[in-house]
Predicted model as a PDB file, atoms N, CA, C, CB and O in Angstrom, pLDDT in the B-factor column:
MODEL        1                                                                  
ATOM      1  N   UNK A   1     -48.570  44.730 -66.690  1.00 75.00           N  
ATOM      2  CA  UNK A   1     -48.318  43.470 -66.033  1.00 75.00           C  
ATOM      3  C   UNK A   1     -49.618  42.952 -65.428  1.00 75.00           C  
ATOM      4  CB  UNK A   1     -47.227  43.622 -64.956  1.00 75.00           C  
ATOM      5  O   UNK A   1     -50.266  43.676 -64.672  1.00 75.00           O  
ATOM      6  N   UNK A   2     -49.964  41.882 -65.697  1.00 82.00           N  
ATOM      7  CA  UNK A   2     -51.307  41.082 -65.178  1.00 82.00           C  
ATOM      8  C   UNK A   2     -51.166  40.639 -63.646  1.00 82.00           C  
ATOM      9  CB  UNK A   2     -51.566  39.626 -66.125  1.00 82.00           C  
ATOM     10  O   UNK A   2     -50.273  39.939 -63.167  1.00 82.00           O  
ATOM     11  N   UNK A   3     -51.917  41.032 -63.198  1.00 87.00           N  
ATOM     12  CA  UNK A   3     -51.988  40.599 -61.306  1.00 87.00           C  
ATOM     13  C   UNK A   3     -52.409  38.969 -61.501  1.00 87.00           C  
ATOM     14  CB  UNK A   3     -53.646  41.706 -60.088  1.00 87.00           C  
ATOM     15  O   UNK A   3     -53.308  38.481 -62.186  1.00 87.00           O  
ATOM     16  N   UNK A   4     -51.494  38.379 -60.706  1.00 88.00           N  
ATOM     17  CA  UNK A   4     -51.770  36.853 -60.851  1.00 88.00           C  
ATOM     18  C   UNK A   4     -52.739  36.503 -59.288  1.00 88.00           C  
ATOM     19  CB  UNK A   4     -49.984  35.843 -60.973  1.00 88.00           C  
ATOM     20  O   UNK A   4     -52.715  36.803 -58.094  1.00 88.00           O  
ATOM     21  N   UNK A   5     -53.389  35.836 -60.070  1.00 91.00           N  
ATOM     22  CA  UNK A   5     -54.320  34.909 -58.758  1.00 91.00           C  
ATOM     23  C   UNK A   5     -54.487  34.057 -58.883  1.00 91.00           C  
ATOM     24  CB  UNK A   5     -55.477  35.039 -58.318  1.00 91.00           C  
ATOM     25  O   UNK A   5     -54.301  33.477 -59.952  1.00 91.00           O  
ATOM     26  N   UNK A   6     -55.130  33.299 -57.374  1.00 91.00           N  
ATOM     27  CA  UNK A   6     -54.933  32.031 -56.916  1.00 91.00           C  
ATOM     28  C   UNK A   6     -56.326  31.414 -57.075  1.00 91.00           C  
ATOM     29  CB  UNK A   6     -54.350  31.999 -55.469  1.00 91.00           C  
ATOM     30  O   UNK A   6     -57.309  31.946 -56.559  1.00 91.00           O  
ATOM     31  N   UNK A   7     -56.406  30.278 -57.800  1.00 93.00           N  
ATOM     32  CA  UNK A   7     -57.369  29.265 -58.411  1.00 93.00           C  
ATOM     33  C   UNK A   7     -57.129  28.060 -57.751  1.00 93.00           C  
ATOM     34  CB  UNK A   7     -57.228  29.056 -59.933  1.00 93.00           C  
ATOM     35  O   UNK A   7     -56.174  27.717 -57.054  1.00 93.00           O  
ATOM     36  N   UNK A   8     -58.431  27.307 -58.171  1.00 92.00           N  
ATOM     37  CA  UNK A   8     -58.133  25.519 -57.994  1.00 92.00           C  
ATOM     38  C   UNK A   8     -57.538  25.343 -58.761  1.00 92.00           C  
ATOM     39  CB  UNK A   8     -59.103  24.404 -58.068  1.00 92.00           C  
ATOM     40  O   UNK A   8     -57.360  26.397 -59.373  1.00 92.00           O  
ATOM     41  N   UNK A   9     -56.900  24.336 -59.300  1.00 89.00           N  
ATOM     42  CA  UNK A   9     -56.846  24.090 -60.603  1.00 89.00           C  
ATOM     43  C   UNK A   9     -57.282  22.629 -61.066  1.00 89.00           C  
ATOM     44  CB  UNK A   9     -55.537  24.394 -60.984  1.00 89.00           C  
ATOM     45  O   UNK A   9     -57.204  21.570 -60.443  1.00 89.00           O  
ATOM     46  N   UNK A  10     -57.893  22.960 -62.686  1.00 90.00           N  
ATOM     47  CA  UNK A  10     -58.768  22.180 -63.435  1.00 90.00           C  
ATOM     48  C   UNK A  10     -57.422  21.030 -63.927  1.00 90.00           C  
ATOM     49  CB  UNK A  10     -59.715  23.196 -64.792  1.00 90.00           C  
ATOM     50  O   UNK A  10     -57.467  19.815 -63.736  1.00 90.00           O  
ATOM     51  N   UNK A  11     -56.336  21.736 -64.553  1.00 89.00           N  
ATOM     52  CA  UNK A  11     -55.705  20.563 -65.012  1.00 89.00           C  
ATOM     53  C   UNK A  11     -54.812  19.728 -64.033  1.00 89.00           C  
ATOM     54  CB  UNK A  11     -54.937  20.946 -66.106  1.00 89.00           C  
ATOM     55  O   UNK A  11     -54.910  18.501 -64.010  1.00 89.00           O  
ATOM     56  N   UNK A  12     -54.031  20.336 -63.309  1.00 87.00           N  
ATOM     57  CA  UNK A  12     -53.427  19.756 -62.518  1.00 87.00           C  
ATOM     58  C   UNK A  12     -53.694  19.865 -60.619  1.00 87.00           C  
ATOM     59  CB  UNK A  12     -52.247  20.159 -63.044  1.00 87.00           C  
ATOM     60  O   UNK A  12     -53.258  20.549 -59.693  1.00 87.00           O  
ATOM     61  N   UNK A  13     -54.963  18.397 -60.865  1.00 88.00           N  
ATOM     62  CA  UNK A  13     -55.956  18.075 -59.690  1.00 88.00           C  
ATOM     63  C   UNK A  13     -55.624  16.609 -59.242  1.00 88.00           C  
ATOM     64  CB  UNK A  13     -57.619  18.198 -60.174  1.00 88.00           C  
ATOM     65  O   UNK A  13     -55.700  15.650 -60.010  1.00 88.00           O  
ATOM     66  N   UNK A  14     -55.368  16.553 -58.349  1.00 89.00           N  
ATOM     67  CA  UNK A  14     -55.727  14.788 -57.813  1.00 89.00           C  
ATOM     68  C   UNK A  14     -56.931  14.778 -56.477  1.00 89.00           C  
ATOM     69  CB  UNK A  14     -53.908  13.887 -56.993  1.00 89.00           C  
ATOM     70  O   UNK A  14     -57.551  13.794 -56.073  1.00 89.00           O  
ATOM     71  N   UNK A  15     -57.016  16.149 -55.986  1.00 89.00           N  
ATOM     72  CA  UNK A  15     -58.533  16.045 -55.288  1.00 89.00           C  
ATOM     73  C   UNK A  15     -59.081  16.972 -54.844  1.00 89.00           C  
ATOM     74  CB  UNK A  15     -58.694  15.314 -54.279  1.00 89.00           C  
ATOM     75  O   UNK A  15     -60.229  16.654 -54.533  1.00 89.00           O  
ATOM     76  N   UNK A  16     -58.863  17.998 -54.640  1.00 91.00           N  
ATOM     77  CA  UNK A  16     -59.508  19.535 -54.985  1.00 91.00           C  
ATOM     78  C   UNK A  16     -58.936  20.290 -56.203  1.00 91.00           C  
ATOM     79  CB  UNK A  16     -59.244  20.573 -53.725  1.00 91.00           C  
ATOM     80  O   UNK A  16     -59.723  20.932 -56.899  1.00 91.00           O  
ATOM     81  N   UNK A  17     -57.409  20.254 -56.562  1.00 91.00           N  
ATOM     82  CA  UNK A  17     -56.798  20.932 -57.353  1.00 91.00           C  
ATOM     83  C   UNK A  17     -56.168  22.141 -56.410  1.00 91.00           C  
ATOM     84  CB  UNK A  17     -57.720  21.290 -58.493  1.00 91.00           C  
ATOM     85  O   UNK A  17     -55.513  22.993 -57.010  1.00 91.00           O  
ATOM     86  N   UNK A  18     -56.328  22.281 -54.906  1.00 93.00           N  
ATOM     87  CA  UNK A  18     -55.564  23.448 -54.637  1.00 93.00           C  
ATOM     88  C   UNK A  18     -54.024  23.196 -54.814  1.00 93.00           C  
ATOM     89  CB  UNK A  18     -55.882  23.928 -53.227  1.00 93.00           C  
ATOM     90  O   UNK A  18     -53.236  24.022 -55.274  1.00 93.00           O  
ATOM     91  N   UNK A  19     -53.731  22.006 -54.407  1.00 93.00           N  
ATOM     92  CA  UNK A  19     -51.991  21.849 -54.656  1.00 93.00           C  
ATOM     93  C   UNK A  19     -51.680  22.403 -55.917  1.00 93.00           C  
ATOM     94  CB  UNK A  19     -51.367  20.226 -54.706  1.00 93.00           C  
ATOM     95  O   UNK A  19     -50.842  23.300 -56.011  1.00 93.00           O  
ATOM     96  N   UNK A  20     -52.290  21.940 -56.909  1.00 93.00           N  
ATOM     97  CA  UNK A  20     -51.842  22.046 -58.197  1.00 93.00           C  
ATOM     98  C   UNK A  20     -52.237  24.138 -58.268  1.00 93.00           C  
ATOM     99  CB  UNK A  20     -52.939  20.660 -59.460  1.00 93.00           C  
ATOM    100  O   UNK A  20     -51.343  24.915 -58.603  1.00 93.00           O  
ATOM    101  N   UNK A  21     -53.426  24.551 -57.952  1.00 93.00           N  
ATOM    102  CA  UNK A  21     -53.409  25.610 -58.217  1.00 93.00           C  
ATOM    103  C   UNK A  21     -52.530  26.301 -57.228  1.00 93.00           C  
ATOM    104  CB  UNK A  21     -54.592  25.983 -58.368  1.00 93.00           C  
ATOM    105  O   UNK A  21     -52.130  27.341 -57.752  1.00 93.00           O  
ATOM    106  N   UNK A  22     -52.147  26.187 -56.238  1.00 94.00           N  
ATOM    107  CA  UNK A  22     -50.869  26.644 -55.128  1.00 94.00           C  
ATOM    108  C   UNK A  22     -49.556  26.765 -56.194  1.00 94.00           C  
ATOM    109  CB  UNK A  22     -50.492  25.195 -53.661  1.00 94.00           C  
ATOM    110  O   UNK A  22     -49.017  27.870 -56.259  1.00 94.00           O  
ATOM    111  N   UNK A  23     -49.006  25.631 -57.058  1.00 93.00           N  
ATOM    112  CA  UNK A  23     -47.694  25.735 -57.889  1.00 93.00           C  
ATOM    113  C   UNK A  23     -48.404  26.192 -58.676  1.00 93.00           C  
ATOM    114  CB  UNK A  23     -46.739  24.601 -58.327  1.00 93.00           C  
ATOM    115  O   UNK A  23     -48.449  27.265 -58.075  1.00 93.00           O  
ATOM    116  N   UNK A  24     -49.099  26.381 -59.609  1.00 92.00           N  
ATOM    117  CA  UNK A  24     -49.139  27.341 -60.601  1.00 92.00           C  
ATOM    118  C   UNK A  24     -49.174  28.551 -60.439  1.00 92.00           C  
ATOM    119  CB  UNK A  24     -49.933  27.209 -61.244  1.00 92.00           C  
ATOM    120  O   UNK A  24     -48.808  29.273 -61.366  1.00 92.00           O  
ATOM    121  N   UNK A  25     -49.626  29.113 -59.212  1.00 92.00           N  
ATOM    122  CA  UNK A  25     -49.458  30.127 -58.915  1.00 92.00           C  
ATOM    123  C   UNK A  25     -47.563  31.002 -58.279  1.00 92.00           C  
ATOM    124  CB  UNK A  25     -50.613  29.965 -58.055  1.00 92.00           C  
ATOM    125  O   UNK A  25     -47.015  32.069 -58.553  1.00 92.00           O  
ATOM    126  N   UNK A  26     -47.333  30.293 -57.744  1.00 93.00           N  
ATOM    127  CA  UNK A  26     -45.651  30.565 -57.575  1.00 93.00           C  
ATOM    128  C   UNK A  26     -44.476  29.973 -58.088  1.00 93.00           C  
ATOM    129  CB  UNK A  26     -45.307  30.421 -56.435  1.00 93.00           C  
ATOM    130  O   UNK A  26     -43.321  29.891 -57.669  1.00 93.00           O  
ATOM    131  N   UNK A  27     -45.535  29.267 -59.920  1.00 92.00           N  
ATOM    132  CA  UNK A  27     -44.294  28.309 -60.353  1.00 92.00           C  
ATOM    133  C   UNK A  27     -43.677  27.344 -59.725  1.00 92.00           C  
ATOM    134  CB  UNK A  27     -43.329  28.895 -60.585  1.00 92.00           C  
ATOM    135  O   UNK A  27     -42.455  27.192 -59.714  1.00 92.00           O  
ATOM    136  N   UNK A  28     -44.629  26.527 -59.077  1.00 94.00           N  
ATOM    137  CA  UNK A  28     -43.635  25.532 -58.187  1.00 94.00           C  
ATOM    138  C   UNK A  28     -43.997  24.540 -59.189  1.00 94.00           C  
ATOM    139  CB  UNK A  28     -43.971  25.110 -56.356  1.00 94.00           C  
ATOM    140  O   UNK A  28     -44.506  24.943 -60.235  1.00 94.00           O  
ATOM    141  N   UNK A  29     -43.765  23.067 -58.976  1.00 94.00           N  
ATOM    142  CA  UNK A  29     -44.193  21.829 -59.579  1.00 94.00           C  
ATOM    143  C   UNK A  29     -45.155  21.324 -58.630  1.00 94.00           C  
ATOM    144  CB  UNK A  29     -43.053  20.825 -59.865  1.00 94.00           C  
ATOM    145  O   UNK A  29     -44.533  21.177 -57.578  1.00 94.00           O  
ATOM    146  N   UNK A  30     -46.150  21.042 -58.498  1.00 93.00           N  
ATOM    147  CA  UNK A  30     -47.420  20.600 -57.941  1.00 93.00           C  
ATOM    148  C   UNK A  30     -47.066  19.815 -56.959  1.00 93.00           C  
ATOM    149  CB  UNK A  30     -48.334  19.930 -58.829  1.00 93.00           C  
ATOM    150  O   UNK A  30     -47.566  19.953 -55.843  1.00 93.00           O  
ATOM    151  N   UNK A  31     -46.031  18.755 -57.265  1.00 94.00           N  
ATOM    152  CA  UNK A  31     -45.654  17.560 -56.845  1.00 94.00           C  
ATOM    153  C   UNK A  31     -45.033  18.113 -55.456  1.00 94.00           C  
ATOM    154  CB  UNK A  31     -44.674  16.736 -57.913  1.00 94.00           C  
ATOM    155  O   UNK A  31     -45.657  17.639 -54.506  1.00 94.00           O  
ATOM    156  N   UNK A  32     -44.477  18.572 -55.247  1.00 95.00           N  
ATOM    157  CA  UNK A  32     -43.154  19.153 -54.903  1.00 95.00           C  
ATOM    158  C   UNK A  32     -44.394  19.781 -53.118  1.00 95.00           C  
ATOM    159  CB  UNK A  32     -42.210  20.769 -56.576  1.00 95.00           C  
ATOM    160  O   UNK A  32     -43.921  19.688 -51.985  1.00 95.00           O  
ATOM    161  N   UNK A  33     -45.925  20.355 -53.387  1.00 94.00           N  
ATOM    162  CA  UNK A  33     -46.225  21.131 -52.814  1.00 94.00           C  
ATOM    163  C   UNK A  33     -47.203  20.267 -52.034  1.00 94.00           C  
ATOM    164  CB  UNK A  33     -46.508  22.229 -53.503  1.00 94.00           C  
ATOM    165  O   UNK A  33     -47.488  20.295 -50.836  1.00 94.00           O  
ATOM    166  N   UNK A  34     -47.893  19.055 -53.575  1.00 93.00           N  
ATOM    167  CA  UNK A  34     -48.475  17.912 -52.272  1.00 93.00           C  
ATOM    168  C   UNK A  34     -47.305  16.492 -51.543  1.00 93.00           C  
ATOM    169  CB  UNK A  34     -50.030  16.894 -53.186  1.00 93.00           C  
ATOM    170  O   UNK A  34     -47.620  15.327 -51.301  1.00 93.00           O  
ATOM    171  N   UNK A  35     -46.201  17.047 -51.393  1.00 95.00           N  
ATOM    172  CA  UNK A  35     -45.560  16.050 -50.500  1.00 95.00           C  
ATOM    173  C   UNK A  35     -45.369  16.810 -49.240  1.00 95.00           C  
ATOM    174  CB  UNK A  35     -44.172  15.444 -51.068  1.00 95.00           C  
ATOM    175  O   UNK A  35     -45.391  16.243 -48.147  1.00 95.00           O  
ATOM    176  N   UNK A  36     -45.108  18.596 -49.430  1.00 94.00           N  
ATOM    177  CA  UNK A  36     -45.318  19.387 -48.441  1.00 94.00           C  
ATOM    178  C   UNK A  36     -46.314  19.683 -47.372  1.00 94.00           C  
ATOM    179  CB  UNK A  36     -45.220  20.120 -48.880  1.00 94.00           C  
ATOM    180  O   UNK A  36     -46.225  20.183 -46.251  1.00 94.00           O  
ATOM    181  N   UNK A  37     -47.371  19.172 -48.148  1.00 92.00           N  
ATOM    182  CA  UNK A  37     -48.785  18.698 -47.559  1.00 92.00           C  
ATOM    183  C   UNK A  37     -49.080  17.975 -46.863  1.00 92.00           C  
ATOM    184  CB  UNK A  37     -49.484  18.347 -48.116  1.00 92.00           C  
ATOM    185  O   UNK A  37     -49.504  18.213 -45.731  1.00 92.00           O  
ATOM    186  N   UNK A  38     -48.892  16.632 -47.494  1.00 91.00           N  
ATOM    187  CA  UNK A  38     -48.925  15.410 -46.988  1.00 91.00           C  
ATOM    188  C   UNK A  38     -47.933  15.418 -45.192  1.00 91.00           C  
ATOM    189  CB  UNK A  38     -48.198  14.387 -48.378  1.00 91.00           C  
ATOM    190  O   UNK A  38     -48.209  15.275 -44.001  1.00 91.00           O  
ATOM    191  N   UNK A  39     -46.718  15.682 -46.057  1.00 93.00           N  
ATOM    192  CA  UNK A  39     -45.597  15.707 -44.602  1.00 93.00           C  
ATOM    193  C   UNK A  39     -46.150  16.608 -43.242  1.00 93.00           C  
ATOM    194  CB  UNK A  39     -43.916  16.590 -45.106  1.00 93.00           C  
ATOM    195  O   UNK A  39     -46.113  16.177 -42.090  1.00 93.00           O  
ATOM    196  N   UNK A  40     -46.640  17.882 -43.622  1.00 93.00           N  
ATOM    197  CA  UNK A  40     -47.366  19.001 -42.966  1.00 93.00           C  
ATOM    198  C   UNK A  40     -48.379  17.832 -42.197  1.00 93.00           C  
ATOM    199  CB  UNK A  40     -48.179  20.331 -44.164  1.00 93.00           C  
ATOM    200  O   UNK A  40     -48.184  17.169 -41.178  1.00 93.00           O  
ATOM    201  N   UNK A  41     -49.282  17.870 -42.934  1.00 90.00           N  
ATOM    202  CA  UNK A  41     -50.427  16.816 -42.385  1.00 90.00           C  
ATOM    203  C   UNK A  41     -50.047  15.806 -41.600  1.00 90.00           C  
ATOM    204  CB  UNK A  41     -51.124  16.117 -43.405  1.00 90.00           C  
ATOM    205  O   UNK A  41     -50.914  15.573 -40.757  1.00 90.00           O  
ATOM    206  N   UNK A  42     -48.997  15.022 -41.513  1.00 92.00           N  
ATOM    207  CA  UNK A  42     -48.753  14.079 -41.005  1.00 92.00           C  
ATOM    208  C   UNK A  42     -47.852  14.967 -39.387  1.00 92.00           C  
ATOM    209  CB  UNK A  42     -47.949  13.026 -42.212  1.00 92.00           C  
ATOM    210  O   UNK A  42     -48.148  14.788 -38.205  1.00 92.00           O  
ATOM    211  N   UNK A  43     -47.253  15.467 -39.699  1.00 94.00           N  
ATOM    212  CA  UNK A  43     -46.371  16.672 -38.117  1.00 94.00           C  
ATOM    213  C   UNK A  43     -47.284  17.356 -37.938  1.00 94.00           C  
ATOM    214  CB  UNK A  43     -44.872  17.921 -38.308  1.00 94.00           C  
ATOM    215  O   UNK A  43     -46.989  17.867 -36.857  1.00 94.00           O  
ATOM    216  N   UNK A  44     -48.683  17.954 -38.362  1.00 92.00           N  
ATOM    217  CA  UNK A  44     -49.508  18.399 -37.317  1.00 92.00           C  
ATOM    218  C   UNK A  44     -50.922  17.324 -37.004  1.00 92.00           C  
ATOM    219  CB  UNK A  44     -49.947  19.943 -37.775  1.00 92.00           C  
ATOM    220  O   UNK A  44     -51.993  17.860 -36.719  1.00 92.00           O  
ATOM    221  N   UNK A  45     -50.875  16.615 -37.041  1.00 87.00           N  
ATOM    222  CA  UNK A  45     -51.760  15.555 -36.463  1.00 87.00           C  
ATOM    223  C   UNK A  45     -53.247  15.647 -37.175  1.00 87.00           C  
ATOM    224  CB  UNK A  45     -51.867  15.772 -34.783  1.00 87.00           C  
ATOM    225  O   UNK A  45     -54.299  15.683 -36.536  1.00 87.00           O  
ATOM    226  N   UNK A  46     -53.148  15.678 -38.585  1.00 82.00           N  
ATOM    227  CA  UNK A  46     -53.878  16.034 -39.679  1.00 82.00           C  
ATOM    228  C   UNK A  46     -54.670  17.885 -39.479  1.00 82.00           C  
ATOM    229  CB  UNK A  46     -55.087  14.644 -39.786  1.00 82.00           C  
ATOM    230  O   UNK A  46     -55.662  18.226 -40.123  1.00 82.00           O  
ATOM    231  N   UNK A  47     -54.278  18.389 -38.935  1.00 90.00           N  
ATOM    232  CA  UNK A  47     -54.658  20.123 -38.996  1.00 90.00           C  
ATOM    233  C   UNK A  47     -54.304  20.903 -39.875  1.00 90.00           C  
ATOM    234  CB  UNK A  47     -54.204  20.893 -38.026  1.00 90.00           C  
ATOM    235  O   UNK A  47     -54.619  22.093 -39.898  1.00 90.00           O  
ATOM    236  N   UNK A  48     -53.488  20.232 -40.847  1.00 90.00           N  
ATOM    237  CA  UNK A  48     -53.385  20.541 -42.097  1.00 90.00           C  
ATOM    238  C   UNK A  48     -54.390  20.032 -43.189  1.00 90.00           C  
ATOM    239  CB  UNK A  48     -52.215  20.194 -42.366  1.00 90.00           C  
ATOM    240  O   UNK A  48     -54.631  20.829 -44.096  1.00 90.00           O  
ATOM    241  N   UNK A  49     -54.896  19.028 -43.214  1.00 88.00           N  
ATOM    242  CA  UNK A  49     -55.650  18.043 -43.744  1.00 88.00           C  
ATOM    243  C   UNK A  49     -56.912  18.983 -43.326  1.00 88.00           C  
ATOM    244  CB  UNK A  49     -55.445  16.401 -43.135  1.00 88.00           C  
ATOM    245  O   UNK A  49     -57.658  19.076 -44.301  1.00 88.00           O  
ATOM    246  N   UNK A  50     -57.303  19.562 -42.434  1.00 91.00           N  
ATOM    247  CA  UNK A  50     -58.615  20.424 -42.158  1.00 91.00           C  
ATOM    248  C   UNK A  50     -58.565  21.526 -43.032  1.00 91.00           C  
ATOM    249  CB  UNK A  50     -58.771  20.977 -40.661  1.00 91.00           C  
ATOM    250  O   UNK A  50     -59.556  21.801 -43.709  1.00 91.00           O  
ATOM    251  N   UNK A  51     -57.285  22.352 -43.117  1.00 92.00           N  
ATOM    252  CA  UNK A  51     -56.885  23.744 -43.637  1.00 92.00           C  
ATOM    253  C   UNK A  51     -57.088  23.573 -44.879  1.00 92.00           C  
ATOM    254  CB  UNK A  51     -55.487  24.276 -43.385  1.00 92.00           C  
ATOM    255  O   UNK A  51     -57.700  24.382 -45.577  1.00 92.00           O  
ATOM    256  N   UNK A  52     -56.415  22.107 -45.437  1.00 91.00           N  
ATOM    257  CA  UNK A  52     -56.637  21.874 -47.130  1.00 91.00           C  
ATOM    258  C   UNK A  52     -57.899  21.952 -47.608  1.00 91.00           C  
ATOM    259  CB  UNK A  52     -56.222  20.516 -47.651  1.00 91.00           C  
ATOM    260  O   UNK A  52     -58.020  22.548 -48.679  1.00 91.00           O  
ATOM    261  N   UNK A  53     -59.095  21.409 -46.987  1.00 92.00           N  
ATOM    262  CA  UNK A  53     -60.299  21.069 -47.329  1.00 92.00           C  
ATOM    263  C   UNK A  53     -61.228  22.919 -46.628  1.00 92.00           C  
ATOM    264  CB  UNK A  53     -60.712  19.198 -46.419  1.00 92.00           C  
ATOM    265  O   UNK A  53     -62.338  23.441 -46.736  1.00 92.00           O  
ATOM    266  N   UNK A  54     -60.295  23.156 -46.160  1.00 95.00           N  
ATOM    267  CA  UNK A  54     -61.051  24.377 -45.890  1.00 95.00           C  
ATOM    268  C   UNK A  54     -60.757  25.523 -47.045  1.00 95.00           C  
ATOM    269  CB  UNK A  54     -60.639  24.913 -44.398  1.00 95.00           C  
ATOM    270  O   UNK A  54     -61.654  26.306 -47.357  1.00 95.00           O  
ATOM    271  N   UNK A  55     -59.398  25.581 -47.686  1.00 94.00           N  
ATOM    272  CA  UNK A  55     -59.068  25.878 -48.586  1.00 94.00           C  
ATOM    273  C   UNK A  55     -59.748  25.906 -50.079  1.00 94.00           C  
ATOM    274  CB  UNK A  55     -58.270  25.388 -48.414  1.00 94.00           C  
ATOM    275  O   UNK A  55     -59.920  26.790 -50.918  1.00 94.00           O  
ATOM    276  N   UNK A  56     -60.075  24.401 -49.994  1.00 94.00           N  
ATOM    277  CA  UNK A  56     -60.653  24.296 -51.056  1.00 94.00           C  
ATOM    278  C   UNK A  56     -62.308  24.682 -51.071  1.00 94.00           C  
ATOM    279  CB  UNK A  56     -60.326  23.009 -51.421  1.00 94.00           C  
ATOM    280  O   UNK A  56     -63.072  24.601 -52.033  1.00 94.00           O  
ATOM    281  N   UNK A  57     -62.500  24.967 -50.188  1.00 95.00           N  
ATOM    282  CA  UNK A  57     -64.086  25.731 -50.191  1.00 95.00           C  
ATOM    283  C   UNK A  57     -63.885  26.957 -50.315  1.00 95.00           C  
ATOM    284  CB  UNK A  57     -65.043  25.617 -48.903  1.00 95.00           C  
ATOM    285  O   UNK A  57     -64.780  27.634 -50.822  1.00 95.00           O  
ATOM    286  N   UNK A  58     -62.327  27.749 -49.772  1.00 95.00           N  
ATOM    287  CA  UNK A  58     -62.225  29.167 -49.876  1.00 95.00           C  
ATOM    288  C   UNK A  58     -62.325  29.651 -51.285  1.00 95.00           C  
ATOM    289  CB  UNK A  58     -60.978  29.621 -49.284  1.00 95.00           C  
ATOM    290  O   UNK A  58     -63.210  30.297 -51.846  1.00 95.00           O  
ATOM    291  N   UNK A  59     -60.814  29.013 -51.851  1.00 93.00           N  
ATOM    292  CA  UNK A  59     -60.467  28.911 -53.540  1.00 93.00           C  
ATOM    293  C   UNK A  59     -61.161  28.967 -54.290  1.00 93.00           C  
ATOM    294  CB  UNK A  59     -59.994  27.988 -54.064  1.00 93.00           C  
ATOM    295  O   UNK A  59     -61.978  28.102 -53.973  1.00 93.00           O  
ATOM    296  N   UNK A  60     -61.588  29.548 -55.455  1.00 93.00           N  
ATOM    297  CA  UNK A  60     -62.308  29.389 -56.336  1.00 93.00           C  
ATOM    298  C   UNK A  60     -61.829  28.834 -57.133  1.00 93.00           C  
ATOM    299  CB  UNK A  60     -62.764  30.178 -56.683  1.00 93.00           C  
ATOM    300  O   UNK A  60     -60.598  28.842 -57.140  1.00 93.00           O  
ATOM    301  N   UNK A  61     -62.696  27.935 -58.400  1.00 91.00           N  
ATOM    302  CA  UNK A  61     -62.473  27.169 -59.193  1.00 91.00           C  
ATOM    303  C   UNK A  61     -61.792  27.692 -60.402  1.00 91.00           C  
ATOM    304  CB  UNK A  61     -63.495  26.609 -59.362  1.00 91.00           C  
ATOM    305  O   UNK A  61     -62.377  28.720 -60.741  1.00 91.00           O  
ATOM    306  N   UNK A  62     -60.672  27.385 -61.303  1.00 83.00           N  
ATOM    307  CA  UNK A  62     -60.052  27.973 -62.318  1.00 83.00           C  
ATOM    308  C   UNK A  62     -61.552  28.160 -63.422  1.00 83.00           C  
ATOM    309  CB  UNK A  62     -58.622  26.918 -62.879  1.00 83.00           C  
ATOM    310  O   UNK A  62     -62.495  27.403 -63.652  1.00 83.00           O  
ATOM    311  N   UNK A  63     -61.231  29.400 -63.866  1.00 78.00           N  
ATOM    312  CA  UNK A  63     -62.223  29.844 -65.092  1.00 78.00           C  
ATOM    313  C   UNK A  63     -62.393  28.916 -66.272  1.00 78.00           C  
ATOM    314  CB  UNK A  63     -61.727  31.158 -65.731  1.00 78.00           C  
ATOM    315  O   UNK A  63     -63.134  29.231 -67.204  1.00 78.00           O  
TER     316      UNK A  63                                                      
ENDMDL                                                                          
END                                                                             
């Protein structure tokens, strides 16, 4: 069994690609994870919006 890990992702990106690499990684639909985001971001007074962009410096880029 292949150990799955967590990427940006290249195909499904609208501005780092972590959303998209977040559902590919637990099978979610991308969509589904940047409205979770967005909403997040908006109830913590954008401190989510910091975490995302911090994220995406953590994440590495899909191979």
């Amino acid at each position: 069994m292949e150990q799955k890990k967590l990427f940006r992702s290249r195909r499904n990106r609208m501005i780092c690609g972590v959303c998209g690499g977040v559902g590919e990684y637990f099978n979610v639909d991308a969509t589904l994870i940047r409205l979770a985001v967005v909403l997040a971001a908006v109830c913590s007074a954008g401190t989510c919006t910091v975490a995302y962009f911090i994220a995406a410096v953590i994440i590495p880029d899909e191979i």
